[in-house]
N, C-alpha and C positions, 0 to 999 in steps of 0.2 A: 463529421462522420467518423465513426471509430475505426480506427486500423486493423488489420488481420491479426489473429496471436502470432504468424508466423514473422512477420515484423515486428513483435515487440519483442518475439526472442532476439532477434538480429539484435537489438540495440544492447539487447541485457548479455547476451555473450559479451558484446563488443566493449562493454562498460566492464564486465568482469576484466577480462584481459587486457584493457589497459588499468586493470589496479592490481594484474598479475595475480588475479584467483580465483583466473574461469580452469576446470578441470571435467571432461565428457563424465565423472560422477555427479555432478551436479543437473546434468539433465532436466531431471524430473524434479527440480526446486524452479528451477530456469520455465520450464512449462507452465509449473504451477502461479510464479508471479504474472507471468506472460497472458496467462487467461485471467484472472482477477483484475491486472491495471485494464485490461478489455473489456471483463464485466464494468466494472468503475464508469468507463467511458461510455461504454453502451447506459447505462443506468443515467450519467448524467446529462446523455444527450436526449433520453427519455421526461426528466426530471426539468429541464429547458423550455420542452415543449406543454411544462403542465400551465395552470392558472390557477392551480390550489393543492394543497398540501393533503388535504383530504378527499377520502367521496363516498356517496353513500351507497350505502350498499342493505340489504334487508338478510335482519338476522335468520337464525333457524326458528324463532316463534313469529316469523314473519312482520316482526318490528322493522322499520327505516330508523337508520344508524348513519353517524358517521366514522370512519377509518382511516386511519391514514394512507396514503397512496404508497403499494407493497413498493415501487420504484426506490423509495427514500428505504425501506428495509434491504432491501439488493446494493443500493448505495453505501451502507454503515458498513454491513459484510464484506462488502469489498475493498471499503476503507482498510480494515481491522485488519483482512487477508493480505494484501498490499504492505500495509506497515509492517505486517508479519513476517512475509518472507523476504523484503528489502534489509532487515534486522539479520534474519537468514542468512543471506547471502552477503550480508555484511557492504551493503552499498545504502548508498545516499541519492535523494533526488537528483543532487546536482550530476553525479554520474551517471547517472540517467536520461535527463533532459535536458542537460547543457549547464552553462552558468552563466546565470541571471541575478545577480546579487539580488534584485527586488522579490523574488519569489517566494512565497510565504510556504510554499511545496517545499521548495529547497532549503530550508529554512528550518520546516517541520524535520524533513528525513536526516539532515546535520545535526539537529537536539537529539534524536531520537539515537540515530549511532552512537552519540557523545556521550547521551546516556547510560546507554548500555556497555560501554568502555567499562573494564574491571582496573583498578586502577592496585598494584603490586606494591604492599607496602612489606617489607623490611622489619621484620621486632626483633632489638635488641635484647639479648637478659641482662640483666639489672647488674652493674658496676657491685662486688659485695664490697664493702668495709673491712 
């Protein structure tokens, strides 16, 4: 069962400030991940309870179709929205749900920051002759 948003702010302050860069501006970033990792949840405890990816459903010419089940488009969303503002707020899985080297979450959100790391390089001008 998925937890309130107001418990996934608790964690996500609590992650900010021990990596020393929670700041009450942050608020409404803090919010926004807080409802998306809870969409995510809600979606995949929705997506748990299906037996099929699809279902039909009847077009507007009154055709029988198949569709994928909107659960899995709620789920990508919140994917994408999740990675989005974790990148944001500049945290990783691991700071978030603990450390579990085996976590392929923690895992994803560690590549993901490493990625995004701007890496400062130095140009010398050219030694003249």
């Amino acid at each position: 069962m998925a937890k309130k948003t107001a418990d996934y702010i608790r964690t996500i302050v609590k992650a900010l400030k021990d990596s020393s860069r929670y700041s009450e501006g942050l608020d409404i970033q803090i919010l926004s991940l807080a409802g998306a990792i809870r969409t995510l949840e809600l979606a995949n405890d929705d997506i748990d309870g299906l037996d099929s990816v699809t279902m039909q459903i009847v077009s507007r010419y009154g055709n029988d179709t198949l569709a994928p089940h909107p659960a899995f488009k709620i789920q990508k969303d919140a994917q994408e929205s999740v990675t989005k503002q974790m990148k944001a707020l500049g945290l990783t899985a691991e700071q978030l749900m603990g450390a579990d080297e085996n976590d392929p979450l923690i895992e994803l959100g560690t590549k993901i920051l490493d990625a995004t790391k701007k890496t400062s390089k130095t140009i010398k001008p050219a030694k003249k002759k």
